[in-house]
Backbone bond lengths (Angstrom), bond angles and torsions (degrees), N, CA, C in turn:
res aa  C-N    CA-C-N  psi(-1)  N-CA   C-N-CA  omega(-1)  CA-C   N-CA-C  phi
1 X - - - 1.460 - - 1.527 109.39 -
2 X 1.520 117.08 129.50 1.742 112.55 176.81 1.079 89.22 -71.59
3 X 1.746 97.07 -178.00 1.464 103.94 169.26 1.335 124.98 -105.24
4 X 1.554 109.40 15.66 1.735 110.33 148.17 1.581 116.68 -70.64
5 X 1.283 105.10 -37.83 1.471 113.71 173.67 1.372 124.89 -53.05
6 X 1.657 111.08 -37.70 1.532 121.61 -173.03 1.726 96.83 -77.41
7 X 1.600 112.53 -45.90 1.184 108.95 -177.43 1.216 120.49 -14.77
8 X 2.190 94.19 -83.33 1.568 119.66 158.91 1.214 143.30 4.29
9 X 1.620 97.28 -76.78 1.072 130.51 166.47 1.808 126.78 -38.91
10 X 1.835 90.13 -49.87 2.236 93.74 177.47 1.452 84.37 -82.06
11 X 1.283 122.87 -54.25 1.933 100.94 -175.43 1.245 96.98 -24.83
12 X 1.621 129.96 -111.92 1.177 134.47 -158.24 1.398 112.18 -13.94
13 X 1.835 112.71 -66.00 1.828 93.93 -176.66 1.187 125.71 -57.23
14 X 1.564 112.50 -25.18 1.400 113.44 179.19 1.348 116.53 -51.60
15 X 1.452 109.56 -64.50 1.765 118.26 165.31 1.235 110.09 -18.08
16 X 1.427 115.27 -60.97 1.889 133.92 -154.30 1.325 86.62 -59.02
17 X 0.930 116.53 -63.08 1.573 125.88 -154.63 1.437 105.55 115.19
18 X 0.954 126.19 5.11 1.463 117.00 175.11 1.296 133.04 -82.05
19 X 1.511 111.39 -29.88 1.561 99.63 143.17 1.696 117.18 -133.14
20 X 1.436 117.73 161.58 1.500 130.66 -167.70 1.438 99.90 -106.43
21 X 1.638 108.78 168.27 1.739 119.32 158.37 1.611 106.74 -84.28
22 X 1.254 116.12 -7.63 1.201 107.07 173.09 1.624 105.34 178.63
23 X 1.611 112.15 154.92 1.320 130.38 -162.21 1.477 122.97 -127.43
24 X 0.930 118.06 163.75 1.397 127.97 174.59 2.155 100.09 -80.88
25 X 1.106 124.70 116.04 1.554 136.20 167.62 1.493 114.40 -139.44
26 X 1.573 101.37 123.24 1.333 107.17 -168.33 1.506 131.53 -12.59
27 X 1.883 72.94 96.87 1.597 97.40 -174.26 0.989 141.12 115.83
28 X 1.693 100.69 -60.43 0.975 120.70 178.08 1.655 128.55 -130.54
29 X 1.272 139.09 -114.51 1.278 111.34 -172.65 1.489 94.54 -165.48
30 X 1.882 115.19 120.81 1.113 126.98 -175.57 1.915 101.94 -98.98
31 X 1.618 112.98 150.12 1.380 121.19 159.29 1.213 97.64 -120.03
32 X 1.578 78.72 128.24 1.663 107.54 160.24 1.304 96.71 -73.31
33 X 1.497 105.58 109.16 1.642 111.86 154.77 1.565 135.85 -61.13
34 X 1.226 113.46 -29.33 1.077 133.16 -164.14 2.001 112.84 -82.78
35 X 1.630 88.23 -44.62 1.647 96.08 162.85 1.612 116.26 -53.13
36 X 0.992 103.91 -48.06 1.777 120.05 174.91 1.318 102.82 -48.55
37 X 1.226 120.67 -67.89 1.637 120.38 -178.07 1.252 113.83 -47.38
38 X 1.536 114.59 -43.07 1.555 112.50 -159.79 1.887 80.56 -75.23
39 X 1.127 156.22 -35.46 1.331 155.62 -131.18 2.059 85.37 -90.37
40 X 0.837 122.83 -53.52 1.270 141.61 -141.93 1.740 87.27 -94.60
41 X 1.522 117.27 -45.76 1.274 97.14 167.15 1.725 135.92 -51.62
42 X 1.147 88.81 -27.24 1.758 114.13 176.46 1.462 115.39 -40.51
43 X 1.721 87.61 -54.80 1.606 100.01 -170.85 1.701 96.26 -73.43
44 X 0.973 129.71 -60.86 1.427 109.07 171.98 1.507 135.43 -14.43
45 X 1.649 92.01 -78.85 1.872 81.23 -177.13 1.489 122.62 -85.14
46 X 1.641 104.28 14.27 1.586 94.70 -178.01 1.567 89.47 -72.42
47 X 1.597 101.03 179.96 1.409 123.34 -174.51 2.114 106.16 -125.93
48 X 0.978 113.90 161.04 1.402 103.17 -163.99 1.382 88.71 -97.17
49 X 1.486 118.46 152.85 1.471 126.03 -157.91 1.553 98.51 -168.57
50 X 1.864 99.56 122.58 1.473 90.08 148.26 1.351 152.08 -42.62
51 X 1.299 137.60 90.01 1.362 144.19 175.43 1.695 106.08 -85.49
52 X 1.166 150.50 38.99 1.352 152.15 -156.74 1.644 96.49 -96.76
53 X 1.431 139.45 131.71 1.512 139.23 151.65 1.324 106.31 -108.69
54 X 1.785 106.67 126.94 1.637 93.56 170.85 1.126 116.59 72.83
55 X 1.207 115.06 -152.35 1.584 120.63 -164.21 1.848 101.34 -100.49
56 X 1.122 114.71 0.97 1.467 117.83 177.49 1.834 114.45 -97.75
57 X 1.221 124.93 110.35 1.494 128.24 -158.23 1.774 89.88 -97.77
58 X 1.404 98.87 136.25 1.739 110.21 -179.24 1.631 100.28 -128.07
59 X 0.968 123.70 133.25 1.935 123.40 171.67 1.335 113.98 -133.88
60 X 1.344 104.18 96.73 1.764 100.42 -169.40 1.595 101.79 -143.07
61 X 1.407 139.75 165.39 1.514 163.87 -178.19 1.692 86.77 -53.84
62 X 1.525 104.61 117.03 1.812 123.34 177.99 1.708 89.67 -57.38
63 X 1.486 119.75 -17.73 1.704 101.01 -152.03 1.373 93.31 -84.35
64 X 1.674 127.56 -16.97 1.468 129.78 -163.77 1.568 126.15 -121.00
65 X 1.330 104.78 33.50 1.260 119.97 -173.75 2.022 112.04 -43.72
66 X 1.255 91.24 174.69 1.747 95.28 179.50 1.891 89.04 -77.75
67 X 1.507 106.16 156.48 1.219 131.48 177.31 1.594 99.44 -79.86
68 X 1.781 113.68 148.25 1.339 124.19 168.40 1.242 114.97 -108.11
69 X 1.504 118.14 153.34 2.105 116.12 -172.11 1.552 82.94 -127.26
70 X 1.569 96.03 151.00 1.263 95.75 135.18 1.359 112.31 -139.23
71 X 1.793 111.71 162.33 1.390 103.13 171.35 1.893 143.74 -44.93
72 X 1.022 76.81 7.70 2.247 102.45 167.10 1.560 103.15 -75.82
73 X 1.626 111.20 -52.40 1.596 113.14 -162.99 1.608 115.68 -67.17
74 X 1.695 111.10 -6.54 1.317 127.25 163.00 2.058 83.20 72.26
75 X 1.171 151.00 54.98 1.091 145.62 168.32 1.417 114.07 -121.51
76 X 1.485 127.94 106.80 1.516 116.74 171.04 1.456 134.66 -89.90
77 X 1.539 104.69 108.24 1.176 120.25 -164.54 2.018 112.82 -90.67
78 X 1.212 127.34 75.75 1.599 132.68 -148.44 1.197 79.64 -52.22
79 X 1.389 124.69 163.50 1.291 147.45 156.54 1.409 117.80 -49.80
80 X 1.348 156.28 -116.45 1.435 149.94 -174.08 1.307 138.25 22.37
81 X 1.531 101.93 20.06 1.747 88.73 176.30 1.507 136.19 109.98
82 X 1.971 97.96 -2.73 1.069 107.49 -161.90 2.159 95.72 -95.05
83 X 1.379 91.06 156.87 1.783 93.33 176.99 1.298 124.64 -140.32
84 X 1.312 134.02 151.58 1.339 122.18 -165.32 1.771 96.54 -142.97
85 X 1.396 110.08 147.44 1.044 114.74 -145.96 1.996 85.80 -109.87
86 X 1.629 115.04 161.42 1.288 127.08 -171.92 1.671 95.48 -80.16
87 X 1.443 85.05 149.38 1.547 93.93 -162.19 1.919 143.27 96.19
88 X 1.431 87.65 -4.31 1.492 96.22 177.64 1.416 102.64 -122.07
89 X 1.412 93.12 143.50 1.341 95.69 166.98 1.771 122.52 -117.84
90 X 1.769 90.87 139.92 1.613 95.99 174.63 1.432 92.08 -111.08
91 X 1.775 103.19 144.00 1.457 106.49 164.42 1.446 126.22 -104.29
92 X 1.231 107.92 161.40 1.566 100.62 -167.09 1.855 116.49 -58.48
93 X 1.217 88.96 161.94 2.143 96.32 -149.60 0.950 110.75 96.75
94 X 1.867 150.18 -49.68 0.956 134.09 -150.95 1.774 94.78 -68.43
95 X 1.663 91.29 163.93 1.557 127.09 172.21 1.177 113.37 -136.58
96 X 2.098 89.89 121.82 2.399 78.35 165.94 1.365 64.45 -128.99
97 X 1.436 73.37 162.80 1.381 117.60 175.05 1.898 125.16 -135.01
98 X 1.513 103.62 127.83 1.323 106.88 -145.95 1.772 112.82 -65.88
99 X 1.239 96.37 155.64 1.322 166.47 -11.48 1.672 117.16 -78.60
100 X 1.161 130.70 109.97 1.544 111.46 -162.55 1.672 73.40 -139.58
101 X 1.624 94.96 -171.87 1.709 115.22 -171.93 1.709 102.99 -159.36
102 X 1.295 110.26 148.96 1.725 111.67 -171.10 1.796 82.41 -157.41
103 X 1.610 96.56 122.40 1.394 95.84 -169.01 1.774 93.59 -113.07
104 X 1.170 96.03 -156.84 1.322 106.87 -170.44 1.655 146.82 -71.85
105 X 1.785 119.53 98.90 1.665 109.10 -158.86 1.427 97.02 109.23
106 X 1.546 126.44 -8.88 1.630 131.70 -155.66 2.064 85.33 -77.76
107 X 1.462 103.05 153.12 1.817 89.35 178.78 1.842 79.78 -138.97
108 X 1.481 119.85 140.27 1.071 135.85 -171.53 1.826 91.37 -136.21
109 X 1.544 80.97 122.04 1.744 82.18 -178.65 1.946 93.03 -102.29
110 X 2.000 84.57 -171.72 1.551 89.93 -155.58 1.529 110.39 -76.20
111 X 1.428 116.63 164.64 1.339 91.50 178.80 1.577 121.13 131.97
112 X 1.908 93.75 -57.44 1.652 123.78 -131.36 1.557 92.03 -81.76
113 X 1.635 114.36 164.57 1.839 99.37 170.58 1.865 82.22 -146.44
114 X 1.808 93.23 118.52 1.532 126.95 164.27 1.626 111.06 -68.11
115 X 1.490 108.99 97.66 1.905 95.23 -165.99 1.935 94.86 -85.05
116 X 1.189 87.10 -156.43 1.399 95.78 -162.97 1.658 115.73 -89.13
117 X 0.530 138.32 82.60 1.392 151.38 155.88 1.767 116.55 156.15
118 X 1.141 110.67 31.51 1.619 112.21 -145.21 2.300 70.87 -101.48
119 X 1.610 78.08 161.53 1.429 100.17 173.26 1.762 123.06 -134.02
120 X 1.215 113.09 104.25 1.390 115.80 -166.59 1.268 114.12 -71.58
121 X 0.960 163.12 123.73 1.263 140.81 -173.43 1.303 132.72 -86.48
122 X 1.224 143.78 -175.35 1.366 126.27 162.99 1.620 119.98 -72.48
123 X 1.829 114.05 138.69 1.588 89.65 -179.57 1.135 89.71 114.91
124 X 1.725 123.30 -75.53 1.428 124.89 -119.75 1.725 101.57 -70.73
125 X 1.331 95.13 170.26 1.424 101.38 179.84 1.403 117.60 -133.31
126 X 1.226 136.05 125.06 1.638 137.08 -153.96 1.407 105.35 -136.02
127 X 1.184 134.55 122.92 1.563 150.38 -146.88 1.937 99.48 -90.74
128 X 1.178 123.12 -158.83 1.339 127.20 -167.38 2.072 83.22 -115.71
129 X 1.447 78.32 137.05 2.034 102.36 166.60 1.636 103.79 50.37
130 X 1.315 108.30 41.38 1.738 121.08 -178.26 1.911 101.00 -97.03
131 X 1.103 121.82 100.68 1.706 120.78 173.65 1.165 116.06 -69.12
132 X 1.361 154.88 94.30 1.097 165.13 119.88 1.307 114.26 -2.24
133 X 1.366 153.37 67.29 1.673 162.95 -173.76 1.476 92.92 -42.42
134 X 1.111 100.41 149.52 1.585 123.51 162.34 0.995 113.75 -28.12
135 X 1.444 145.46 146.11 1.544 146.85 134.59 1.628 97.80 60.47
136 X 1.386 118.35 63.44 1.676 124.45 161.75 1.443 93.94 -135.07
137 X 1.650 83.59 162.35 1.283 101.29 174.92 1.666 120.76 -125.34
138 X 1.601 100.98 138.35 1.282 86.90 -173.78 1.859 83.20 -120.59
139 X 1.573 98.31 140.66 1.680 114.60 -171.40 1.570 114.75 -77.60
140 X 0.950 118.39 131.64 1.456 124.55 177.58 1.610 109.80 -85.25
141 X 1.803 120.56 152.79 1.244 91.88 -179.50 1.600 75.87 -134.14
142 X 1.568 137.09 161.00 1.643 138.86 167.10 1.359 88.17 -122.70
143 X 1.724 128.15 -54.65 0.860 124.56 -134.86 1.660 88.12 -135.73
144 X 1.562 108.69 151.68 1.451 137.27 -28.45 1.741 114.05 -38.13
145 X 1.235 119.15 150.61 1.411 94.75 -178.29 1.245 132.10 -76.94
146 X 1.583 121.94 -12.37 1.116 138.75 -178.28 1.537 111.68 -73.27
147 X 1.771 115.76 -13.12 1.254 105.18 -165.67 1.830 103.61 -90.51
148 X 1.637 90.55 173.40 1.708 113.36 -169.79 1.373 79.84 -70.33
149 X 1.385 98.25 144.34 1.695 107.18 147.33 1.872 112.53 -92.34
150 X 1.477 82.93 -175.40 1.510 79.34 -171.45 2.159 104.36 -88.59
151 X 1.292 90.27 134.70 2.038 93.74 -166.30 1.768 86.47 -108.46
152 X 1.404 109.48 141.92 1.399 125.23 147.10 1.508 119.58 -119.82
153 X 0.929 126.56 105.35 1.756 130.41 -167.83 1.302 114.12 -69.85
154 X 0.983 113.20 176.96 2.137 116.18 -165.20 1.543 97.06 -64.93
155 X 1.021 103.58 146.26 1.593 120.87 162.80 1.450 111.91 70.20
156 X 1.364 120.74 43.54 1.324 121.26 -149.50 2.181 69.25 -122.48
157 X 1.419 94.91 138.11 1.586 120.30 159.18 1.675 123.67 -97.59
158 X 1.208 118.83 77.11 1.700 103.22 -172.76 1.781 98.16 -91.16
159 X 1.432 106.73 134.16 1.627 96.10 -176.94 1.398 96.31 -93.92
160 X 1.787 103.96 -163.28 1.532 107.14 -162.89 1.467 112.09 -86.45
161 X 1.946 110.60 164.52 0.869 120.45 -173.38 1.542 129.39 52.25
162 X 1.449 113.18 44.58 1.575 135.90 -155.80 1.734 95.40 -115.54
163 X 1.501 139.95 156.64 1.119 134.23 159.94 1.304 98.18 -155.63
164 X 1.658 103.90 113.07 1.376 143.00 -174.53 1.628 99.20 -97.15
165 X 1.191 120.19 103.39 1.274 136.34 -178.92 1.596 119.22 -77.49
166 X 1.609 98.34 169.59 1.498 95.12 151.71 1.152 140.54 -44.06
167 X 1.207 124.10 148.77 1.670 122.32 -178.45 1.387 127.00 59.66
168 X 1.596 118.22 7.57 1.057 141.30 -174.86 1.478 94.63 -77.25
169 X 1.536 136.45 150.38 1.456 149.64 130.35 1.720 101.66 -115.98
170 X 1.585 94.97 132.16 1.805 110.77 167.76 1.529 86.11 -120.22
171 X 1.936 100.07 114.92 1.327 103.13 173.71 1.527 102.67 -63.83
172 X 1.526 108.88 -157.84 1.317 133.12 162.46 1.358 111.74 -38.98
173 X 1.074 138.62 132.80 1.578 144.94 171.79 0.992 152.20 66.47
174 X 1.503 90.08 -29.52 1.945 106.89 154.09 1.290 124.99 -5.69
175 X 1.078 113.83 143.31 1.688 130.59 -172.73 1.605 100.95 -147.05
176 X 1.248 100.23 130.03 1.715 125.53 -153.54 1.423 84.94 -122.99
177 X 1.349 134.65 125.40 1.630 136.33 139.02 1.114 111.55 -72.88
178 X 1.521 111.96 153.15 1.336 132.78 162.28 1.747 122.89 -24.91
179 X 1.550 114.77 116.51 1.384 82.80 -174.84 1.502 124.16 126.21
180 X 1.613 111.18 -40.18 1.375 118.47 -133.03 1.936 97.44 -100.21
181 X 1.545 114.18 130.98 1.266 91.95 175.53 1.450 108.08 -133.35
182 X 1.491 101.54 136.60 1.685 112.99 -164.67 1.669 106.28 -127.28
183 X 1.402 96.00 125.03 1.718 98.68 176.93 1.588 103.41 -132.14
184 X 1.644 107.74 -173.92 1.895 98.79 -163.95 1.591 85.40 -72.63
185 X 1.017 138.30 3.65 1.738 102.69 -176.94 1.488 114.44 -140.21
186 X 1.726 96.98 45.43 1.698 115.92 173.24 1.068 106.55 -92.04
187 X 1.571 138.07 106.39 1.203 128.49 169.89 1.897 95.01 -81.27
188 X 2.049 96.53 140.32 1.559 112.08 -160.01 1.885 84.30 -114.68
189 X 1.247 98.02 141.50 1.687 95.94 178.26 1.638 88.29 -107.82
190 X 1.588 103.09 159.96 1.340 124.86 -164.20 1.485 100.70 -131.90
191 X 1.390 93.22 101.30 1.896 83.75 -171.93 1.446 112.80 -94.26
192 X 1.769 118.73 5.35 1.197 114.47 156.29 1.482 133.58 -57.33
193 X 1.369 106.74 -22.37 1.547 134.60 169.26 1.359 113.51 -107.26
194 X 1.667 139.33 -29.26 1.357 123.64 -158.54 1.153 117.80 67.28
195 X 1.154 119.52 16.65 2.095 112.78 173.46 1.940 98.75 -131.80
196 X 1.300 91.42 169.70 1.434 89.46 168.60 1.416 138.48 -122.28
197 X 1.335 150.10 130.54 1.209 156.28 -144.02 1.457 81.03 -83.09
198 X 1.736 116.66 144.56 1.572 124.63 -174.62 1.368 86.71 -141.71
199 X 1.567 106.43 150.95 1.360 123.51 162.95 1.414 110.38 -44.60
200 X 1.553 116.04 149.09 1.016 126.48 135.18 1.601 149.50 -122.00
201 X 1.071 126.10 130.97 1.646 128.36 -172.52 1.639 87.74 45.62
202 X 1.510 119.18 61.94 1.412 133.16 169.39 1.767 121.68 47.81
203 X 1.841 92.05 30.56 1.480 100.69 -170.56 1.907 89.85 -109.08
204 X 1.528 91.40 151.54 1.323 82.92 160.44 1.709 113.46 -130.33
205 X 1.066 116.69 124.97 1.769 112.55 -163.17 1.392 110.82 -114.70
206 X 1.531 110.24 80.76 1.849 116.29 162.47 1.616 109.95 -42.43
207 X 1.299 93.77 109.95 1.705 99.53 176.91 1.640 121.84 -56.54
208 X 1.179 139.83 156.67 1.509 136.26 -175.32 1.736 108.33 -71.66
209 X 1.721 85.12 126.35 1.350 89.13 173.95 1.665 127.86 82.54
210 X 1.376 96.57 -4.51 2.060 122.63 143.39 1.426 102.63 -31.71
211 X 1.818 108.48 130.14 1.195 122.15 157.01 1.602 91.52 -114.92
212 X 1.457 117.64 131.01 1.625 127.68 159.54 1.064 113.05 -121.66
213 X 1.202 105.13 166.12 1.566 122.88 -176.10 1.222 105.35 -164.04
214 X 1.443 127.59 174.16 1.916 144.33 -156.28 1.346 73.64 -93.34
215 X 1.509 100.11 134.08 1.578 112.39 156.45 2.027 97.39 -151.75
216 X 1.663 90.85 -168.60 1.645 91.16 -177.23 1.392 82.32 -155.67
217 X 1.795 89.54 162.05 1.328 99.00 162.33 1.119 106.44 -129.36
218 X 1.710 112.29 -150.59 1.967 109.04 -167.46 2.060 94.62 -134.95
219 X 0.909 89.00 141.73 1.771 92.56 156.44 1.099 90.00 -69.85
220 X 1.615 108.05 161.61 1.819 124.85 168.17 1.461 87.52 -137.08
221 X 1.325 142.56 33.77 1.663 114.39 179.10 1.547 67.46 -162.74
222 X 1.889 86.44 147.32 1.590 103.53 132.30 2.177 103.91 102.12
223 X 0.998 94.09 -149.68 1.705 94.95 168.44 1.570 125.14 -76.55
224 X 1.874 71.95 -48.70 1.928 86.42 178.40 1.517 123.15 -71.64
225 X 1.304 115.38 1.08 1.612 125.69 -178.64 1.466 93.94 -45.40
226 X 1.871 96.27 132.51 1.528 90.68 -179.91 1.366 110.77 104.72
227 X 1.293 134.93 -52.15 1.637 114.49 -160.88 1.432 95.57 -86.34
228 X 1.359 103.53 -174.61 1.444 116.02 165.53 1.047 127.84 -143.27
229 X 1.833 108.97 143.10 0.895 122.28 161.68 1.525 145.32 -79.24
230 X 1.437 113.16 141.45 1.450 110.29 159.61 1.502 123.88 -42.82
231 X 1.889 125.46 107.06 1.476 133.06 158.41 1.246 134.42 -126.79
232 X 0.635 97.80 132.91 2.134 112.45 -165.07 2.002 91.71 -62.14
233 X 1.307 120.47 112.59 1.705 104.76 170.94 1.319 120.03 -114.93
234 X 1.161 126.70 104.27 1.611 142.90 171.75 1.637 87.14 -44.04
235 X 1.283 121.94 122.10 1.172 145.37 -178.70 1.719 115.45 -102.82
236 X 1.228 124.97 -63.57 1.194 142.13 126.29 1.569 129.50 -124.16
237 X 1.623 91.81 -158.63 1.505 94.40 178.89 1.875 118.50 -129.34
238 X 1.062 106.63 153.89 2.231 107.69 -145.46 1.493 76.83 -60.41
239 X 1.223 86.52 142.15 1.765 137.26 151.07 0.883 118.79 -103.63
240 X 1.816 130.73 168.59 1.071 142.52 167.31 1.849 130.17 -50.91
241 X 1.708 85.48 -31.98 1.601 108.67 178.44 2.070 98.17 -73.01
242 X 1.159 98.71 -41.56 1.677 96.82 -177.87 1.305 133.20 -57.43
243 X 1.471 82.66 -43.64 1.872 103.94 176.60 1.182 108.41 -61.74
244 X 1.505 107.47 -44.80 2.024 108.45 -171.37 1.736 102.63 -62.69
245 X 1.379 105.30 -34.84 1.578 85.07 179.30 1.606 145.03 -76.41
246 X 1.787 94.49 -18.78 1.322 111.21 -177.23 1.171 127.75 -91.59
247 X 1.847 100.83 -1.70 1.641 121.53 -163.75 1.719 100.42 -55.23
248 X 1.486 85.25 153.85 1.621 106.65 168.78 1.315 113.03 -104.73
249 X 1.525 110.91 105.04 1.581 110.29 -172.03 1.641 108.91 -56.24
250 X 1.242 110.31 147.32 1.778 116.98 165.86 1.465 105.04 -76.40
251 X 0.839 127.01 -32.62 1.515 110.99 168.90 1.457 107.56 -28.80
252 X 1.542 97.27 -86.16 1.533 113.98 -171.91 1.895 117.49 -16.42
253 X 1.090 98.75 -44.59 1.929 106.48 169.89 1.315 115.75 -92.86
């Protein structure tokens, strides 16, 4: 097999779902490095090529074209504009809704609803019945290849205009307010405890079942005593009252 062929080849499983850039392993969550590489080889030997429809002009690598559905893959893609790039997979249930983007290695489990302006990133990884709010961003990572992408786990609520970074994990259930922006090296204060959750080895891991919201804190030393900073504040943790509000009606699918 060349290695345009191998490229090919993880596209397709990627699509399938049969294999990911990275997984759930006791506990916690392994990257396949190697998928990454072959992803990155792609961009190499493609060649730059008109992709333009209509009156809208596109110029991107022949090897990474936009992905095709059909109504078999059970995926609803609304009309408006939205595009998803070869190599990711959405599973059946998902919903975007236009204009959104799901780039490359991105894994959308079943369930999930892509709102409208949201940006998946490359990499990223999105759990089963996880709502994605309007106009957020969730960060893609290719490179270095060894690094975490950014994971949101099943049943996770991120509201709108949110950007969930690198090195970020949203365990299980998490609930994201409007607003909220988390990368691996946001330390999030937990005012159910009074201390604060700190990165680690440039990870940052929202515990299961985190409610956050925009908060700040203050220097206490120095010149800057006094200003404030941007902090993510775990407020509590989901209840029954929380869940009812953030639910994803079954209708909607």
């Amino acid at each position: 097999m060349t290695e345009l062929e191998k490229f090919y080849d993880v596209l397709a499983r990627l699509e399938s779902g049969e294999l990911r850039v990275a997984q759930p392993s006791d506990g916690g969550w392994q990257v396949n490095t190697w998928v990454k590489e072959v992803i990155l080889s792609g961009f190499r030997l493609g060649a730059l090529t008109d992709m333009s429809q209509g009156q809208f002009s596109f110029f991107d690598k022949n090897t990474v074209p936009p992905r095709k559905f059909s109504a078999s893959d059970g995926v609803r893609i609304v009309p408006g504009g939205s595009s998803v790039r070869r190599g990711a997979y959405l599973a059946p249930s998902v919903i975007v809704m236009p204009p959104a983007y799901v780039n490359i290695g991105a894994y959308v489990d079943e369930g999930s609803m892509v709102d409208s302006h949201v940006t998946i990133g490359s990499c990223a990884q999105i759990g089963k019945r996880v709502h994605v709010s309007a106009a957020t961003q969730i960060g893609g990572v290719l490179e270095p290849v060894g690094a975490l992408p950014t994971i949101v786990e099943d049943d996770c609520f991120v509201g709108g205009n949110c950007g969930i970074y690198e090195g970020t994990i949203l365990k299980k259930g998490c609930v994201v307010a409007s607003g909220v922006i988390i990368t691996g090296s946001t330390p999030i204060f937990d005012a159910t405890t009074g201390g604060f959750i700190r990165p680690v080895d440039g990870r940052m891991v929202v515990p299961e079942g985190a409610v956050v919201v925009s908060g700040s804190r203050s220097f206490e030393k120095g010149a800057a005593a006094g200003v404030q900073l941007y902090c993510p504040v775990i407020v509590k943790y989901r209840d029954a009252k929380t869940s009812a509000s953030v639910a994803l009606g079954d209708y909607l699918r």
